[in-house]
N, CA, C and O of each residue as an XYZ file, in Angstrom:
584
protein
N     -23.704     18.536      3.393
C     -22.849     19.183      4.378
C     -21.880     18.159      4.958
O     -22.239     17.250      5.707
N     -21.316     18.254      4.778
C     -19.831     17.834      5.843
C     -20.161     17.314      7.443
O     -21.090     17.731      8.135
N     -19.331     16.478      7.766
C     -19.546     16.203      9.195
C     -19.160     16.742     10.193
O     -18.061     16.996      9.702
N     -19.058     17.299     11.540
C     -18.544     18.371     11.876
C     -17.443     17.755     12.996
O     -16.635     18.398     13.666
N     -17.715     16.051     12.979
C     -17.070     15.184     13.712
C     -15.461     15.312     13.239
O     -14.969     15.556     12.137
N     -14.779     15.009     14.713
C     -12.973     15.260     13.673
C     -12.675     14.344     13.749
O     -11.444     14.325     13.744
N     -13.253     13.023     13.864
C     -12.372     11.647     13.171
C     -12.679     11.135     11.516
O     -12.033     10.481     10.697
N     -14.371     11.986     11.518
C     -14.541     11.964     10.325
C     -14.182     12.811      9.136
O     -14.495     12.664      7.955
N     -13.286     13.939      9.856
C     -12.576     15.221      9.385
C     -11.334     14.571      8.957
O     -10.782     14.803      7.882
N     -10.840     13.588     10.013
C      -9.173     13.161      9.920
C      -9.396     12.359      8.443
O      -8.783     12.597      7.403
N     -10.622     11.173      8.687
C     -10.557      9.986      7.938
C     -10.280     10.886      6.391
O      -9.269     10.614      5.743
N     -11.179     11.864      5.929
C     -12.103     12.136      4.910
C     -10.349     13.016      4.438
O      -9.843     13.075      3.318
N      -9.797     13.585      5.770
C      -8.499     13.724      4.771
C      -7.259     12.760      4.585
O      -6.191     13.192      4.152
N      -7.398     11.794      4.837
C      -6.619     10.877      4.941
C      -6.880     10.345      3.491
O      -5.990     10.270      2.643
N      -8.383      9.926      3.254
C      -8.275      8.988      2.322
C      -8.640     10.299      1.055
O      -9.332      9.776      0.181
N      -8.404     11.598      0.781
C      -8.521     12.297     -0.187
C      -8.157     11.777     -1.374
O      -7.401     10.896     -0.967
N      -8.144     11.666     -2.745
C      -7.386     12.090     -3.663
C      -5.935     12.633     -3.880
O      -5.560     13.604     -3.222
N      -5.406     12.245     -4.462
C      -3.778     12.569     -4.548
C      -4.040     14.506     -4.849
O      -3.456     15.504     -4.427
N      -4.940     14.333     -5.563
C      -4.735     16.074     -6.421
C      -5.716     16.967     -5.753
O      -5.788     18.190     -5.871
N      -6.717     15.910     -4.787
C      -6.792     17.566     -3.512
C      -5.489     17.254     -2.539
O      -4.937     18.063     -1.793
N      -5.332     16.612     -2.636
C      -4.179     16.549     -1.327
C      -2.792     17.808     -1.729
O      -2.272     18.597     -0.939
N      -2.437     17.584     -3.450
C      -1.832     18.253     -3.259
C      -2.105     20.006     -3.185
O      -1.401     21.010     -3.079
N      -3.625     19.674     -3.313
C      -4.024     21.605     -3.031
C      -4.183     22.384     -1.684
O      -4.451     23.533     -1.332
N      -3.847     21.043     -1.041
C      -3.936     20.954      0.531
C      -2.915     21.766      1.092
O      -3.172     22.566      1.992
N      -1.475     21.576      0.500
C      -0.353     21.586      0.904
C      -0.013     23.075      0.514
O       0.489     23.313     -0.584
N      -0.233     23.869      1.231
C      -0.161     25.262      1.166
C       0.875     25.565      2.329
O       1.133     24.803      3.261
N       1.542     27.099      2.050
C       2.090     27.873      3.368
C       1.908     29.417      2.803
O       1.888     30.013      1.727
N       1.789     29.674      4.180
C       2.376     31.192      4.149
C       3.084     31.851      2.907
O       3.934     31.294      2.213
N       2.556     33.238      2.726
C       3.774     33.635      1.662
C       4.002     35.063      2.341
O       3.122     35.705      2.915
N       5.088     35.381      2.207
C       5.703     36.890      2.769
C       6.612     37.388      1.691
O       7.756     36.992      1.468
N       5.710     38.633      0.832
C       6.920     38.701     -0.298
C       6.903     40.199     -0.656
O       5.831     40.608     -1.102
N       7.913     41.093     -0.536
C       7.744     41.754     -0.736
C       7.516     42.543     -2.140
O       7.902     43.710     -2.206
N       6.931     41.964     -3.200
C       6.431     42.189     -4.597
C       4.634     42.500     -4.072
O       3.804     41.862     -3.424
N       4.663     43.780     -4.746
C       3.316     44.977     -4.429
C       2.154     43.957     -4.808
O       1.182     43.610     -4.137
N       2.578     43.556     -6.174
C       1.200     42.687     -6.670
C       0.487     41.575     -6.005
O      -0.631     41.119     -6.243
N       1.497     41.182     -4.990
C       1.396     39.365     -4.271
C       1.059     39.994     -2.880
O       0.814     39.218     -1.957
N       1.017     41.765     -2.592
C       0.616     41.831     -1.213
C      -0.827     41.412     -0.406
O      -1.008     41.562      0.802
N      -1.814     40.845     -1.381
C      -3.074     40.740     -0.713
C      -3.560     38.661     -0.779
O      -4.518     37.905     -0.621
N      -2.296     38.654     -1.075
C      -2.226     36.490     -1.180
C      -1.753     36.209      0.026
O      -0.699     36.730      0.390
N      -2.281     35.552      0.646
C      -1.952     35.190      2.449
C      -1.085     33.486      1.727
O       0.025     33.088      2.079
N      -1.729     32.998      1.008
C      -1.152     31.165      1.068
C      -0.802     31.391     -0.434
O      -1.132     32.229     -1.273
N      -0.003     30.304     -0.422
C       0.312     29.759     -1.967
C       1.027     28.176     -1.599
O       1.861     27.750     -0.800
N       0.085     27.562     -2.785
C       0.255     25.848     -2.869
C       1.889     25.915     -3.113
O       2.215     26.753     -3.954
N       2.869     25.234     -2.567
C       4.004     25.193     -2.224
C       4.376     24.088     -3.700
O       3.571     23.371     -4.295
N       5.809     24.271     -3.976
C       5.401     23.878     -5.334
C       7.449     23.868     -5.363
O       8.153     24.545     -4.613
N       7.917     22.964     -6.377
C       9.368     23.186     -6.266
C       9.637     24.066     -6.822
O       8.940     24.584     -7.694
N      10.854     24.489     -6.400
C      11.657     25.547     -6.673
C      11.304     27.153     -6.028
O      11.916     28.146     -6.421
N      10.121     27.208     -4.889
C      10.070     28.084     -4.284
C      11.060     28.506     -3.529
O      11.870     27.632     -3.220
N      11.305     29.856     -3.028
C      12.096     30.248     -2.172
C      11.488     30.152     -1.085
O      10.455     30.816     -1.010
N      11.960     29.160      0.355
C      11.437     29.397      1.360
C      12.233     29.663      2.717
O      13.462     29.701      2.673
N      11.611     29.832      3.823
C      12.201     30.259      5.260
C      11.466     28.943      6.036
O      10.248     28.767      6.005
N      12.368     28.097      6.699
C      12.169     27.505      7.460
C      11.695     27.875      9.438
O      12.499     27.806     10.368
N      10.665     28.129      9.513
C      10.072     28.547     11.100
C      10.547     27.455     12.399
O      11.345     27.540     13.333
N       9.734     26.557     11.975
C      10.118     24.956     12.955
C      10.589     24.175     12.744
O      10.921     23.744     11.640
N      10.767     23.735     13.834
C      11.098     22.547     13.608
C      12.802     22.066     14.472
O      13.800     22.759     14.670
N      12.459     20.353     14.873
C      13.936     20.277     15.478
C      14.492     19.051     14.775
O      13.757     18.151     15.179
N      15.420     18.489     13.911
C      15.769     18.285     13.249
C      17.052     16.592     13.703
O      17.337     16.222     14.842
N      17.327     16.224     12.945
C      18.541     15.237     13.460
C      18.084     14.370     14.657
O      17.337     13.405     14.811
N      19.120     15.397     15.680
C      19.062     15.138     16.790
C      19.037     16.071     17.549
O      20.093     16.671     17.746
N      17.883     16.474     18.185
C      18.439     17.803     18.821
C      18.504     17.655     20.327
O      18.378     18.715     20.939
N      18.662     16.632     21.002
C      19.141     16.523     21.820
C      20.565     15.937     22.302
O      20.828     15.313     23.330
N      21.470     16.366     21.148
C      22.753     16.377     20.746
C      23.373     17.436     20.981
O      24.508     17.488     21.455
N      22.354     18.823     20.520
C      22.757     19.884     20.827
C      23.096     20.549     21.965
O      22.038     20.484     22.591
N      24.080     21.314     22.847
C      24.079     20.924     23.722
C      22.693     22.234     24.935
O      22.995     23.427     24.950
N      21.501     21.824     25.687
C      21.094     22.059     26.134
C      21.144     23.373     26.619
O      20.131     24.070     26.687
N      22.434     23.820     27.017
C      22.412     25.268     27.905
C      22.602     26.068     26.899
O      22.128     27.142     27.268
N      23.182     26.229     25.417
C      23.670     26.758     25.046
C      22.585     27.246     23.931
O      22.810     28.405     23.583
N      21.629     26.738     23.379
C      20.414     26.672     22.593
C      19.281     26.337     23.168
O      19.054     25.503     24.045
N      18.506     27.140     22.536
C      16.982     26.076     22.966
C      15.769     27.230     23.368
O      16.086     28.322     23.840
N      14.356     26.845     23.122
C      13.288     27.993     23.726
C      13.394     28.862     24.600
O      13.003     30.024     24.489
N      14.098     28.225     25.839
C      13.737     28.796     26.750
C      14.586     30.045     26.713
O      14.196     31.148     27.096
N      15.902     29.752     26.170
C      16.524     30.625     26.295
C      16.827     32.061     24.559
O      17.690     32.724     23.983
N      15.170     31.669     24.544
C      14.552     32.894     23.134
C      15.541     32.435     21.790
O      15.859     33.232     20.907
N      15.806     31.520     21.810
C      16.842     31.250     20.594
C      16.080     29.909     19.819
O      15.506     29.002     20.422
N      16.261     30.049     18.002
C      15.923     28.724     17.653
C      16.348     27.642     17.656
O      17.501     27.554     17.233
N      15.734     26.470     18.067
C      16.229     24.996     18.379
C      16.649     24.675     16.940
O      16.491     25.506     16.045
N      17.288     23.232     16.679
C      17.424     22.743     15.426
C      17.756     23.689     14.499
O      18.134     24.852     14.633
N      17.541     22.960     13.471
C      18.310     24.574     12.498
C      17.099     25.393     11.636
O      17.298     25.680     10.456
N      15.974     25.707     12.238
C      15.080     27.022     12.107
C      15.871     28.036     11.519
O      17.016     28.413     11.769
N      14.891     28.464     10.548
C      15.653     29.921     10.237
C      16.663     29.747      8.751
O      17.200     30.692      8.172
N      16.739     28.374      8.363
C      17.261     27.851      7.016
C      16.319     28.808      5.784
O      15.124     29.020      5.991
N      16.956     29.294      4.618
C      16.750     29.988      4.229
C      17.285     29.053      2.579
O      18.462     29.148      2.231
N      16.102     28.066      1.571
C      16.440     27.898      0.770
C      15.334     27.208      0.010
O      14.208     27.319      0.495
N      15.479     26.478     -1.160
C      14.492     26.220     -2.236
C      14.127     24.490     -1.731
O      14.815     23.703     -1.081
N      12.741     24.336     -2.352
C      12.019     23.208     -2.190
C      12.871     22.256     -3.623
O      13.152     22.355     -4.817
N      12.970     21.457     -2.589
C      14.408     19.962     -3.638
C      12.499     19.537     -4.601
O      12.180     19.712     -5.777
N      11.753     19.020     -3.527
C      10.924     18.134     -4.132
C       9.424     18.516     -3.123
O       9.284     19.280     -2.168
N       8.434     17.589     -3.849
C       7.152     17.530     -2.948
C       6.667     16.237     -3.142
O       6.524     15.680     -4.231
N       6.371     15.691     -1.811
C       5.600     14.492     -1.778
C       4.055     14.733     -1.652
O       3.766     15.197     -0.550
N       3.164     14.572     -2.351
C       2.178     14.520     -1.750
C       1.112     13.214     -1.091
O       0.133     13.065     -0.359
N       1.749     12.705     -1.639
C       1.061     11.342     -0.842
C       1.119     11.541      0.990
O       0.192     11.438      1.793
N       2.432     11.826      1.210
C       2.507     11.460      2.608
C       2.019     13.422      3.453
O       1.614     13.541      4.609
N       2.254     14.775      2.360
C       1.909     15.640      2.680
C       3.234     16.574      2.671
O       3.245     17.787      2.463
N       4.363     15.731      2.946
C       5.482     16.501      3.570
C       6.546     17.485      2.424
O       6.370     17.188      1.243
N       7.367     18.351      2.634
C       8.079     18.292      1.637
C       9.759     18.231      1.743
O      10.250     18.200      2.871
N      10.621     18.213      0.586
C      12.129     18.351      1.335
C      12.765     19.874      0.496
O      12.564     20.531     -0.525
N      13.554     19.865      1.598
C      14.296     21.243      1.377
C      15.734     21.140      0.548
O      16.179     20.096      1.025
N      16.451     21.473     -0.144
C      17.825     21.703     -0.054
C      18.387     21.757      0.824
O      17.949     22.454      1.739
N      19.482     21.138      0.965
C      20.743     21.035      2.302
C      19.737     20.781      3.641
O      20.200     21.009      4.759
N      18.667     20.412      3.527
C      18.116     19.919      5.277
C      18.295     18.422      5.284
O      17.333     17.685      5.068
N      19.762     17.856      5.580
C      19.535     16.228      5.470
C      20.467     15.875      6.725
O      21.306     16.608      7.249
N      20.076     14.453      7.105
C      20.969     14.081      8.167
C      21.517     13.000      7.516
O      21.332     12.727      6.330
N      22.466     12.138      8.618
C      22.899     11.013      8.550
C      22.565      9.859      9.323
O      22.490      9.703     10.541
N      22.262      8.589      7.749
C      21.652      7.094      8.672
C      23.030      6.946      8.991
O      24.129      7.439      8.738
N      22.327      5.792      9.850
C      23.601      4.581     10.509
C      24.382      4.280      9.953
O      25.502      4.276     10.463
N      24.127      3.745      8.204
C      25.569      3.266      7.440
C      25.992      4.766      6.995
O      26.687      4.445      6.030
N      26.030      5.579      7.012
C      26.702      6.956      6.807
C      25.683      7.622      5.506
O      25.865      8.818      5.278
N      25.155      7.255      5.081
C      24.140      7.772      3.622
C      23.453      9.379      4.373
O      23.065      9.736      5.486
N      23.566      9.849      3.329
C      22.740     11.442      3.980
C      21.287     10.949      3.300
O      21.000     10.176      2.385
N      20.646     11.653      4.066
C      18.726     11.682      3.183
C      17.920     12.722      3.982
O      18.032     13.419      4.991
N      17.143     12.483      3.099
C      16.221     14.041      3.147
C      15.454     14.094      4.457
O      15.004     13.068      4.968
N      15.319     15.214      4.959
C      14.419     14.792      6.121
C      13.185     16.265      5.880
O      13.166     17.491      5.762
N      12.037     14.722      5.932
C      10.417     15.875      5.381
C      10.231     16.903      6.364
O      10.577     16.993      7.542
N       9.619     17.631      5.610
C       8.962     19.170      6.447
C       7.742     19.260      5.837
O       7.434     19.125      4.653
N       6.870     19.588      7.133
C       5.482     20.131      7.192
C       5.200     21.214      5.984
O       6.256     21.791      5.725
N       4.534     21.494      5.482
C       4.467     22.686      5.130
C       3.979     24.377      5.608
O       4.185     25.526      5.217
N       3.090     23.556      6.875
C       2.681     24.731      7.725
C       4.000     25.180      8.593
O       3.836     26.298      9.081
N       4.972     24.724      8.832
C       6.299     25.029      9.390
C       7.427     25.879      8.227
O       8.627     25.962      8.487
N       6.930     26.365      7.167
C       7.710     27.409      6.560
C       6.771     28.373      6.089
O       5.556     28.275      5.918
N       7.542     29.302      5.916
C       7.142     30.803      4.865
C       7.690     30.488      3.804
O       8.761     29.881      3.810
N       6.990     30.880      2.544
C       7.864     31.141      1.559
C       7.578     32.359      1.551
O       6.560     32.936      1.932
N       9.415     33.103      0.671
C       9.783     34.303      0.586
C       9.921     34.652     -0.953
O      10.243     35.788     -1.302
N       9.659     33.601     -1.892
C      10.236     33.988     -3.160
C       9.159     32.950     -4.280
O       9.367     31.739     -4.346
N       8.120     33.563     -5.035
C       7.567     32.264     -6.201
C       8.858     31.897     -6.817
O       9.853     32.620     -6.876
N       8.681     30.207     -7.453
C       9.099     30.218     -8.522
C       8.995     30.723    -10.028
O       7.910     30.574    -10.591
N       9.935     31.248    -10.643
C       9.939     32.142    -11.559
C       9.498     31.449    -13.151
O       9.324     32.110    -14.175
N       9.393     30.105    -13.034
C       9.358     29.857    -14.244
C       8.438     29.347    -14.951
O       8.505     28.647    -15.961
N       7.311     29.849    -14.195
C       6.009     29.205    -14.130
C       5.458     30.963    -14.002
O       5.401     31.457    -12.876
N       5.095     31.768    -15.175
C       4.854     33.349    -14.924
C       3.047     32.890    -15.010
O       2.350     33.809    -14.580
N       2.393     31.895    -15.393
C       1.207     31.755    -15.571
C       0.497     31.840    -14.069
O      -0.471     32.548    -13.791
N       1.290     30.850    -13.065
C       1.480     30.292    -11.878
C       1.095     31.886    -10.840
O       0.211     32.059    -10.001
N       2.089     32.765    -11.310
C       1.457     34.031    -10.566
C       0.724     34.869    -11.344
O       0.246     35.640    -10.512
N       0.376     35.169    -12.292
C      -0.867     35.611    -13.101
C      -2.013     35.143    -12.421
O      -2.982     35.860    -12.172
N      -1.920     34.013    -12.133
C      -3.262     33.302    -11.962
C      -3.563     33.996    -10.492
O      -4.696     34.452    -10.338
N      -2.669     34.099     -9.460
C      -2.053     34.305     -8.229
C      -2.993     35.321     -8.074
O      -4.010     35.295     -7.381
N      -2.391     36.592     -9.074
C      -2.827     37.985     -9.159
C      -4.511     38.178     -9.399
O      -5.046     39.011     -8.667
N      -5.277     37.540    -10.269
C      -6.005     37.311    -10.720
C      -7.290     37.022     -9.644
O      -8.412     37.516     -9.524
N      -6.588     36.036     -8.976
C      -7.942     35.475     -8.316
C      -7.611     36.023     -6.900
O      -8.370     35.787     -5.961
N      -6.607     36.671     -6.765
C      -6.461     38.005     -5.249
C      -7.508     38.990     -5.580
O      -8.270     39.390     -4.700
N      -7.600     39.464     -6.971
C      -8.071     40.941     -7.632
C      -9.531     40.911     -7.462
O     -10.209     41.935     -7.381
N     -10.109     39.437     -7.397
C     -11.454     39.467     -7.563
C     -11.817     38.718     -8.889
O     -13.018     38.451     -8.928
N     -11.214     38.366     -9.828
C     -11.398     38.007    -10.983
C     -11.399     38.674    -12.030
O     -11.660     38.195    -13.134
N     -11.056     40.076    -11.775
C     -10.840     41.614    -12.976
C      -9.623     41.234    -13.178
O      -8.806     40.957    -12.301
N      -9.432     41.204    -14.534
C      -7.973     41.181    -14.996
C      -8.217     42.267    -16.510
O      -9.050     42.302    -17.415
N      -6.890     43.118    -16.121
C      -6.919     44.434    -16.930
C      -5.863     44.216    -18.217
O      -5.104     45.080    -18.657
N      -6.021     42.686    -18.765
C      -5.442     42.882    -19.727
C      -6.600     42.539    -21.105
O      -6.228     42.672    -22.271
């Protein structure tokens, strides 16, 4: 049995394996395809379609205060980005998006990581049909009617 301690929870995921880590790295899925309606997560993977939830980005205290922000029911940073996974790190956990990049000091744009519990995805990638077979499969119970 497992320890029920959470430093020994943190350590034990810290020092995982690269290839549970990356089974770790799950989000949300919201899709409206009938077959994928009973899959709550799917391991996040490139070329998904996703929706960005959180997150504040750059600088967001650049933005100017009265005009954005919680309090006033609106999303901070740029929440609500609507596009495909560039890449996945799993070492560090994080992943990068298309077009979510800022600017360093000498002017260079670069990627800036995202959680994965901070998006939905809205769309599998398509080119991997095994990828949701399998999806379908182990939602169903393990009956597969072919």
């Amino acid at each position: 049995m497992k320890s029920k301690k959470s430093g020994k929870q943190r350590l034990s995921q810290q020092k995982a394996p690269i290839h549970v880590r990356r089974k770790r790295m799950r989000s949300r899925l919201v899709s409206d395809d009938p077959d994928l309606k009973h899959i709550r997560t799917v391991t996040v993977r490139v070329g998904d379609e996703v929706e960005l939830l959180r997150g504040d980005f750059s600088h967001p205290n650049s933005v100017k205060a009265d005009s954005r922000g919680k309090r006033l029911g609106q999303s901070r940073g740029r929440a609500g980005i609507k596009a495909k996974i560039a890449s996945v790190d799993s070492k560090t956990g994080n992943i990068f998006i298309d077009g979510l990049t800022q600017n360093t000091a000498d002017g260079k744009e670069e990627a800036i990581p995202v959680n994965p519990s901070n998006i939905i995805v809205t769309k599998l990638f398509e080119g991997d049909p095994v990828r949701i077979q399998e999806l379908i499969k182990r939602s169903s119970g393990g009956s597969s009617d072919e």
